[in-house]
Chimera marker file (.cmm) of the C-alpha trace (Angstrom):
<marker_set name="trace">
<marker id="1" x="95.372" y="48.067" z="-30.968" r="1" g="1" b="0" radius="0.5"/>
<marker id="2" x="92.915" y="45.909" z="-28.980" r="1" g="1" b="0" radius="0.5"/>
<marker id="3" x="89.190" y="44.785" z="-30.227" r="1" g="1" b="0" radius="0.5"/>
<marker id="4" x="86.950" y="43.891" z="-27.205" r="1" g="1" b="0" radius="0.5"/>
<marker id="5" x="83.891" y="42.368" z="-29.233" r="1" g="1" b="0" radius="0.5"/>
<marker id="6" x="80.861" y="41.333" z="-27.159" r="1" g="1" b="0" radius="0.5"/>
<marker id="7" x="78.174" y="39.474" z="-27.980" r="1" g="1" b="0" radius="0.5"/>
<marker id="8" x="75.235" y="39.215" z="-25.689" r="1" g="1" b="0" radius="0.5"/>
<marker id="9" x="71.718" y="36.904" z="-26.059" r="1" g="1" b="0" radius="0.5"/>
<marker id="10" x="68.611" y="38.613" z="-25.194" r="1" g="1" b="0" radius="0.5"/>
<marker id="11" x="65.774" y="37.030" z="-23.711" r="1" g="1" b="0" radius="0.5"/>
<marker id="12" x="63.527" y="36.660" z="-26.743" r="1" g="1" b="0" radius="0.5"/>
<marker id="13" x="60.791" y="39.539" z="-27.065" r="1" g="1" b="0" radius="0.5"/>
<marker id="14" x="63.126" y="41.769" z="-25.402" r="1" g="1" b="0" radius="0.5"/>
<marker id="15" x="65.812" y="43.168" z="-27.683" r="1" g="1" b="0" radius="0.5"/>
<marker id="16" x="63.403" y="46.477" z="-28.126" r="1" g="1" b="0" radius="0.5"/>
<marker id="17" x="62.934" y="47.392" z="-24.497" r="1" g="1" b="0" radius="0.5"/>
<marker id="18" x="66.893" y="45.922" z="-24.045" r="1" g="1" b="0" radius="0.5"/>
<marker id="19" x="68.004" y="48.920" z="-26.929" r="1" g="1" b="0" radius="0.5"/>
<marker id="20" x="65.574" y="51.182" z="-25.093" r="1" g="1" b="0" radius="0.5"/>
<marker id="21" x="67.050" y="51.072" z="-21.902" r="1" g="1" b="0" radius="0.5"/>
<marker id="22" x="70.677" y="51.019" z="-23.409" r="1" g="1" b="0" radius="0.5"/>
<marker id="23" x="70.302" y="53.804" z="-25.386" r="1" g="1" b="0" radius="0.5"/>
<marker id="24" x="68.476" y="55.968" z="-22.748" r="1" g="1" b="0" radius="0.5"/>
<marker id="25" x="70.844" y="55.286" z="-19.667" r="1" g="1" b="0" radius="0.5"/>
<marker id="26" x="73.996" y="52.906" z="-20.790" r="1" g="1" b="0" radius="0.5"/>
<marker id="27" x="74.845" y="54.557" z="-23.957" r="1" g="1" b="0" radius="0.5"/>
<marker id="28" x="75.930" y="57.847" z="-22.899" r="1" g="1" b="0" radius="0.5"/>
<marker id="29" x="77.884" y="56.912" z="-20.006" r="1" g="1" b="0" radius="0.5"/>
<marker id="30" x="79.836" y="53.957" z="-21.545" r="1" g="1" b="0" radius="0.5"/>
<marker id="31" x="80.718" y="56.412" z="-24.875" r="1" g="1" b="0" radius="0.5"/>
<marker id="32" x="81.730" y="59.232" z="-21.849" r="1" g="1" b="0" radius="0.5"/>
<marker id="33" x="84.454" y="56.839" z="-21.405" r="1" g="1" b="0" radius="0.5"/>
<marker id="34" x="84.753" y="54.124" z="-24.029" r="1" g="1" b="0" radius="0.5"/>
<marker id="35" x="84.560" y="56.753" z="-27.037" r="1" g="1" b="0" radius="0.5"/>
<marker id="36" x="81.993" y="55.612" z="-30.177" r="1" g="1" b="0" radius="0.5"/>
<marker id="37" x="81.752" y="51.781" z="-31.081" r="1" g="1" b="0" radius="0.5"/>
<marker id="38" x="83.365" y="50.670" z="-33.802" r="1" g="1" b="0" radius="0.5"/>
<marker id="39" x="79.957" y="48.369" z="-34.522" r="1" g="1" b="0" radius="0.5"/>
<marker id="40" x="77.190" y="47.950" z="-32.685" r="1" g="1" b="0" radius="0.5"/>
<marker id="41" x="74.895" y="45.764" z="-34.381" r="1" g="1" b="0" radius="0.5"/>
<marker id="42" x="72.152" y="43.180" z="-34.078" r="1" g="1" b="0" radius="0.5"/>
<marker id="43" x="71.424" y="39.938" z="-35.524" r="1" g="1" b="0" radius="0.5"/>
<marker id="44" x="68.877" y="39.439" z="-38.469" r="1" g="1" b="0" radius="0.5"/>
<marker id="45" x="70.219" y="36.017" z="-39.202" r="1" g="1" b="0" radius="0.5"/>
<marker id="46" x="71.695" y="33.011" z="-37.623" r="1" g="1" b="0" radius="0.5"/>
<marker id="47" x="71.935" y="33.803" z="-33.938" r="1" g="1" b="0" radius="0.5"/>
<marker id="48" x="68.573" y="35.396" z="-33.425" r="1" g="1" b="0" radius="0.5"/>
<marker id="49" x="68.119" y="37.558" z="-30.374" r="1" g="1" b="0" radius="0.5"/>
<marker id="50" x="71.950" y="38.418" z="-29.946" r="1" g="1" b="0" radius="0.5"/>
<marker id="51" x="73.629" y="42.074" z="-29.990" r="1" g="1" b="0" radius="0.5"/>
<marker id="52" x="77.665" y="42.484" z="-31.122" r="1" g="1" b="0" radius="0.5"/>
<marker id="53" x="79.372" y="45.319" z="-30.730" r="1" g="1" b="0" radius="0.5"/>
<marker id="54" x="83.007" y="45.901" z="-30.984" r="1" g="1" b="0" radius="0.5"/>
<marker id="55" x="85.233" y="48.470" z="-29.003" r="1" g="1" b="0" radius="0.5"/>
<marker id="56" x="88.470" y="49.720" z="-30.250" r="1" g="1" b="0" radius="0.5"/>
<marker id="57" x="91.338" y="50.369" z="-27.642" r="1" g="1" b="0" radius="0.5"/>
<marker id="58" x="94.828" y="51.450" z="-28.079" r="1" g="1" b="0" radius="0.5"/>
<marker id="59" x="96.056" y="48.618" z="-26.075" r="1" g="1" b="0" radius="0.5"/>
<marker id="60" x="94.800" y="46.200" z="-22.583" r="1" g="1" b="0" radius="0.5"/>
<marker id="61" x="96.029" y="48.990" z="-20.350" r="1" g="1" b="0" radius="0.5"/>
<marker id="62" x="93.889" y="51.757" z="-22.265" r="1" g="1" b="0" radius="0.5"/>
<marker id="63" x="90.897" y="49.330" z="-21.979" r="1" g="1" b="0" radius="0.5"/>
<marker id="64" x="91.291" y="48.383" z="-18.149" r="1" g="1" b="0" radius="0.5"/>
<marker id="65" x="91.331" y="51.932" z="-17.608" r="1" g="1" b="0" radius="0.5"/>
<marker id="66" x="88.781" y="53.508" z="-19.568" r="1" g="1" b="0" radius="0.5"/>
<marker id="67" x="86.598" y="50.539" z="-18.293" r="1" g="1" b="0" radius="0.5"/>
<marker id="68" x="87.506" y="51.173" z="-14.545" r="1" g="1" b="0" radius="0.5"/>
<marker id="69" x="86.684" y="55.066" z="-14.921" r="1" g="1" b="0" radius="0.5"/>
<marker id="70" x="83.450" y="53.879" z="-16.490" r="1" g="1" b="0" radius="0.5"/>
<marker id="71" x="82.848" y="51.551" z="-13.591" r="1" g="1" b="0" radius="0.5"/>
<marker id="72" x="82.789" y="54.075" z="-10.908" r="1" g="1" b="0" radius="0.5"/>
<marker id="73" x="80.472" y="56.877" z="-12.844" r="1" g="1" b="0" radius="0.5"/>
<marker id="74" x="77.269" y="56.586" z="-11.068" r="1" g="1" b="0" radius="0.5"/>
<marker id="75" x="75.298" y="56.777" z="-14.684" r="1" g="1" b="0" radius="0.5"/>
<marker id="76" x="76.660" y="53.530" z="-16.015" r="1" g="1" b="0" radius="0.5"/>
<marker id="77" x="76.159" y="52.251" z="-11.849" r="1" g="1" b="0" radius="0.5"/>
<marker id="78" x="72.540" y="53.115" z="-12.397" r="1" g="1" b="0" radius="0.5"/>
<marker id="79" x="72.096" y="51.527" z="-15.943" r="1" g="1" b="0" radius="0.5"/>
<marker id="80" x="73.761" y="48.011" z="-14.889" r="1" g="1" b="0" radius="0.5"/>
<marker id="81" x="71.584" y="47.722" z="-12.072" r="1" g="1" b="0" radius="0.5"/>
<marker id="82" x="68.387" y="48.922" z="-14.233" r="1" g="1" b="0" radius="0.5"/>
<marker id="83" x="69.522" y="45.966" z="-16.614" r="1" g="1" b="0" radius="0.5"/>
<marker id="84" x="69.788" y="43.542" z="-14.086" r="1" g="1" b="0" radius="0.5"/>
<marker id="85" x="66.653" y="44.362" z="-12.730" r="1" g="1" b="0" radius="0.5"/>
<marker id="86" x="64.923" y="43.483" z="-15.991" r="1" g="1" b="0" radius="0.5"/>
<marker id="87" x="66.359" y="40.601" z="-16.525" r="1" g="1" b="0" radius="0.5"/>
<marker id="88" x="67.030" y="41.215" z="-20.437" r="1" g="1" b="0" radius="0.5"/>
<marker id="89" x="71.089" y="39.700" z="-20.788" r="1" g="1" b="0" radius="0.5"/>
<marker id="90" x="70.822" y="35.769" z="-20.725" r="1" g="1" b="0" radius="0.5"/>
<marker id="91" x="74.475" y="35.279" z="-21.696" r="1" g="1" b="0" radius="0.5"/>
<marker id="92" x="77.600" y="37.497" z="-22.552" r="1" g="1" b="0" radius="0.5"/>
<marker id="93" x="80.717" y="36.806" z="-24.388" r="1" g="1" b="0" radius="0.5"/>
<marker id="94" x="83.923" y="38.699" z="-24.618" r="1" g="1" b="0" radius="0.5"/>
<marker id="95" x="86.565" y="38.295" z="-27.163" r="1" g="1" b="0" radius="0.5"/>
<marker id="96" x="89.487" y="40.329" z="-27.037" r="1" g="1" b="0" radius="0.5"/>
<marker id="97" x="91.272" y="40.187" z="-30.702" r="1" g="1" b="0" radius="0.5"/>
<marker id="98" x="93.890" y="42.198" z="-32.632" r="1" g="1" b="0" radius="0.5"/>
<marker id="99" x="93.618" y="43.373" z="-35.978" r="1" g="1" b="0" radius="0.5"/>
<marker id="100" x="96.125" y="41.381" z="-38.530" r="1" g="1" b="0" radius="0.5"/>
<marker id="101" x="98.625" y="42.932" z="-40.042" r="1" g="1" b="0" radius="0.5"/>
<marker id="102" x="97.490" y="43.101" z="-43.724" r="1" g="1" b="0" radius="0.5"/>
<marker id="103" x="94.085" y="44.582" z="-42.432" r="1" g="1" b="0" radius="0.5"/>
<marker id="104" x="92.825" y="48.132" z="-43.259" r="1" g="1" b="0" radius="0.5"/>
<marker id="105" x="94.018" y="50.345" z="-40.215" r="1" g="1" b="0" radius="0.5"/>
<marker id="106" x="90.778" y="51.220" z="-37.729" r="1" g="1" b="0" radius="0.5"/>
<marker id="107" x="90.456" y="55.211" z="-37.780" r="1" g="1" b="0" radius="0.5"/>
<marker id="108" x="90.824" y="56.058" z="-33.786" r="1" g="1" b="0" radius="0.5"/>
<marker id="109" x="87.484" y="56.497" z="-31.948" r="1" g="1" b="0" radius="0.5"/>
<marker id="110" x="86.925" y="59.881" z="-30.094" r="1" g="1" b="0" radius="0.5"/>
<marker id="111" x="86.546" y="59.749" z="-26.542" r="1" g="1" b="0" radius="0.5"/>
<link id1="1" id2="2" r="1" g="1" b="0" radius="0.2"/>
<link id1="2" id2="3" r="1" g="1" b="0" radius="0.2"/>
<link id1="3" id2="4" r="1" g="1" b="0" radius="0.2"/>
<link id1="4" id2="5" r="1" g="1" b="0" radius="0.2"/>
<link id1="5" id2="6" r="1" g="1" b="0" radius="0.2"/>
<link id1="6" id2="7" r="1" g="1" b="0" radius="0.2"/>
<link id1="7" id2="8" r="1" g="1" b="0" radius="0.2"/>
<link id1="8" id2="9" r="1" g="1" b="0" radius="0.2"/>
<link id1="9" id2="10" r="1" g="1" b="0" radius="0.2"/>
<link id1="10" id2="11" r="1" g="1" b="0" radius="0.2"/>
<link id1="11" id2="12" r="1" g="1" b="0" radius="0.2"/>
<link id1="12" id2="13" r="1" g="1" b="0" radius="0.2"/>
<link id1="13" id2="14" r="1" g="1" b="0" radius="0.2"/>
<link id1="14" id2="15" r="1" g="1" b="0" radius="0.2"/>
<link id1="15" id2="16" r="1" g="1" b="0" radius="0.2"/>
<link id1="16" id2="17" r="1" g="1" b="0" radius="0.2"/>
<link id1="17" id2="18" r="1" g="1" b="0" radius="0.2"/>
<link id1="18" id2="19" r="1" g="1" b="0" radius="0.2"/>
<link id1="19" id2="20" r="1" g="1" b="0" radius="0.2"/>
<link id1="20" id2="21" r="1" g="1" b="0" radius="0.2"/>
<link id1="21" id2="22" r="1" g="1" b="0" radius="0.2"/>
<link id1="22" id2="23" r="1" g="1" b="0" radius="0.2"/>
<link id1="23" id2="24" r="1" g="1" b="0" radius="0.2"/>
<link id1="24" id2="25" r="1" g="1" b="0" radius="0.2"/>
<link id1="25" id2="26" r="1" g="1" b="0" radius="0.2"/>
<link id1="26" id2="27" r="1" g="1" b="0" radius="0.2"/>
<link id1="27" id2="28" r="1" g="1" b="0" radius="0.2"/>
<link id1="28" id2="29" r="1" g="1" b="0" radius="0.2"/>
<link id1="29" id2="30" r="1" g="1" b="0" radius="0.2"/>
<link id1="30" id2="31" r="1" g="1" b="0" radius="0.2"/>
<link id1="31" id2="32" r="1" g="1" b="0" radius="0.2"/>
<link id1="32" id2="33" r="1" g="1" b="0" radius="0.2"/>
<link id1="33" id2="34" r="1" g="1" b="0" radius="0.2"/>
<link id1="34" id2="35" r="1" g="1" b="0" radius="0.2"/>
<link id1="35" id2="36" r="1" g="1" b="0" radius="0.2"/>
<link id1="36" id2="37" r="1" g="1" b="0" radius="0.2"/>
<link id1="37" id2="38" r="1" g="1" b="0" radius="0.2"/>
<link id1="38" id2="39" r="1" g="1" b="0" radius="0.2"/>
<link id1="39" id2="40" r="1" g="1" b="0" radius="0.2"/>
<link id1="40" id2="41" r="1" g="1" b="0" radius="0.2"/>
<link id1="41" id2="42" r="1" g="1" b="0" radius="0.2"/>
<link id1="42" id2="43" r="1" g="1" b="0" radius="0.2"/>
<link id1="43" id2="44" r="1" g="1" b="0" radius="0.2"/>
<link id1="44" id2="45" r="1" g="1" b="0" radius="0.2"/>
<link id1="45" id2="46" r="1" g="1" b="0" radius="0.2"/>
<link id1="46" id2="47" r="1" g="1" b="0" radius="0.2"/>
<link id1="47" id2="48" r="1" g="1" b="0" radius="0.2"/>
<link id1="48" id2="49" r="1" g="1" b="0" radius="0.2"/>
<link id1="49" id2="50" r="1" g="1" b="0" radius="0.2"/>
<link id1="50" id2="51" r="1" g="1" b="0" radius="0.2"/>
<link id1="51" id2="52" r="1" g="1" b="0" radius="0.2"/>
<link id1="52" id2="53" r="1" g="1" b="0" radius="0.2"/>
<link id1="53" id2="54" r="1" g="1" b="0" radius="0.2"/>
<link id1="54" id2="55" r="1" g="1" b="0" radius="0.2"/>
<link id1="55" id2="56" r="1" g="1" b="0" radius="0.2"/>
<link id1="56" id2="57" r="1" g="1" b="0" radius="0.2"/>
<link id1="57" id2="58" r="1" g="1" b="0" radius="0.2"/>
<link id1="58" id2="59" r="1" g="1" b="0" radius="0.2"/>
<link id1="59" id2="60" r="1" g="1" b="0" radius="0.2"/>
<link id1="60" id2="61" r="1" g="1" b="0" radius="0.2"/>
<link id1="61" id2="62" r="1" g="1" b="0" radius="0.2"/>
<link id1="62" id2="63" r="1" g="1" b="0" radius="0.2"/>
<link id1="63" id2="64" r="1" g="1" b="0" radius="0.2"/>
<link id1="64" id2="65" r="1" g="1" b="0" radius="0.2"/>
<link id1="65" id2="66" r="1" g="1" b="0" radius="0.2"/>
<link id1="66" id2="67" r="1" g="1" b="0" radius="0.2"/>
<link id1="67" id2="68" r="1" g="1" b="0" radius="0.2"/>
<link id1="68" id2="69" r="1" g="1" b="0" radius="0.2"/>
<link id1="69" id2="70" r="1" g="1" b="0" radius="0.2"/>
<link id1="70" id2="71" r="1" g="1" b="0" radius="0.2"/>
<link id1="71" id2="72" r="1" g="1" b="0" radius="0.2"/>
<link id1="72" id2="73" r="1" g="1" b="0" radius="0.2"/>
<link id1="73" id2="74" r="1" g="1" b="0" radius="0.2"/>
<link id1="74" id2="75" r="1" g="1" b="0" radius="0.2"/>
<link id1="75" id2="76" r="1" g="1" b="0" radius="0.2"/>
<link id1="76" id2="77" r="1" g="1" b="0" radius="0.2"/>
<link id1="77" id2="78" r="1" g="1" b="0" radius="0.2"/>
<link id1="78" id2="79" r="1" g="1" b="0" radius="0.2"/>
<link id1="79" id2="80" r="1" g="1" b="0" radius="0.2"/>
<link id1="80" id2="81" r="1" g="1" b="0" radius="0.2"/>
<link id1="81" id2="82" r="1" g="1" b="0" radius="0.2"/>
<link id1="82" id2="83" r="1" g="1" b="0" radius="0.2"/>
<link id1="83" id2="84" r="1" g="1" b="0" radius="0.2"/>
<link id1="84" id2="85" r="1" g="1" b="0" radius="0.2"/>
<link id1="85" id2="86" r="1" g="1" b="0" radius="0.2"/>
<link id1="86" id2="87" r="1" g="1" b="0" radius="0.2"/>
<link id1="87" id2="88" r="1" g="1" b="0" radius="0.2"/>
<link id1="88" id2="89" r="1" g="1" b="0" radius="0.2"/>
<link id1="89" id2="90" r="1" g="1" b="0" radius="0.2"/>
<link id1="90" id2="91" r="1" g="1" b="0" radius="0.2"/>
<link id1="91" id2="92" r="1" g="1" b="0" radius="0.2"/>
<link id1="92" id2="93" r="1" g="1" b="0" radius="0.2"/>
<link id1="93" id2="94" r="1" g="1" b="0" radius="0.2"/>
<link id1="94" id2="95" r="1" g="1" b="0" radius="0.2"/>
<link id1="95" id2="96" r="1" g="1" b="0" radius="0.2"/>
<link id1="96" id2="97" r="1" g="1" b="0" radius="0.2"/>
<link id1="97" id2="98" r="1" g="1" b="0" radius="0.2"/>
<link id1="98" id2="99" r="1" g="1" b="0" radius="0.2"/>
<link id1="99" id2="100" r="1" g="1" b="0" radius="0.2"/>
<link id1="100" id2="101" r="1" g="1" b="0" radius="0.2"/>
<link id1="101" id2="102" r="1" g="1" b="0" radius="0.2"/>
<link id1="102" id2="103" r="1" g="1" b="0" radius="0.2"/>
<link id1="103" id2="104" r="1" g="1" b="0" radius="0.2"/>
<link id1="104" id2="105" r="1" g="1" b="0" radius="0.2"/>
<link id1="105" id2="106" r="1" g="1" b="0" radius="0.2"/>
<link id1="106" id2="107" r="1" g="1" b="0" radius="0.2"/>
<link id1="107" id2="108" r="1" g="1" b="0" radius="0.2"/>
<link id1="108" id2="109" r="1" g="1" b="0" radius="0.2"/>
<link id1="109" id2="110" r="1" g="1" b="0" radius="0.2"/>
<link id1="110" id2="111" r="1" g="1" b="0" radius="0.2"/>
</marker_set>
């Protein structure tokens, strides 16, 4: 099992129209192909204006190709540029982590 968790910083003011426009157009396409989030969460303490959320993958194959499928659906093509148009993201972090052994098992996310 693979963890991708991302953190992103949002320009401060934004993180309401940010969620907006993720929910509306980013949200269903990357769940099309990513399944549900194991978290998807953001801050109310320490790093203020920042978003985490974690996706669950069987291994780096299954995530390189869910995430390539994703990248050609014209949805998620249409959200990214939307995003980047706005000008919400400052910064984005990606930290690809494996559960330890003496963890409770992650249920399997429906795709």
């Amino acid at each position: 099992m693979l963890l991708d968790v991302r953190t992103y910083k949002i320009k401060p003011g934004c993180m309401a129209p940010h969620l907006a426009l993720y929910e509306r157009l980013g949200y269903p396409a990357q769940v099309r192909y990513l399944g549900e989030p194991l978290c998807y969460a953001n801050a109310e303490s320490g790093e203020m204006n920042s978003i985490v959320h974690i996706w669950v993958y069987d291994s780096a194959a299954d995530r390189e190709q869910k995430r390539a499928r994703m990248m050609q659906d014209q949805e998620w093509k249409n959200y990214l540029a939307e995003s980047a148009k706005m000008g919400y993201v400052l910064e984005q972090k990606t930290s690809l982590m494996t559960p330890v052994s003496f963890a409770p098992p992650i249920p399997p996310r429906k795709v």
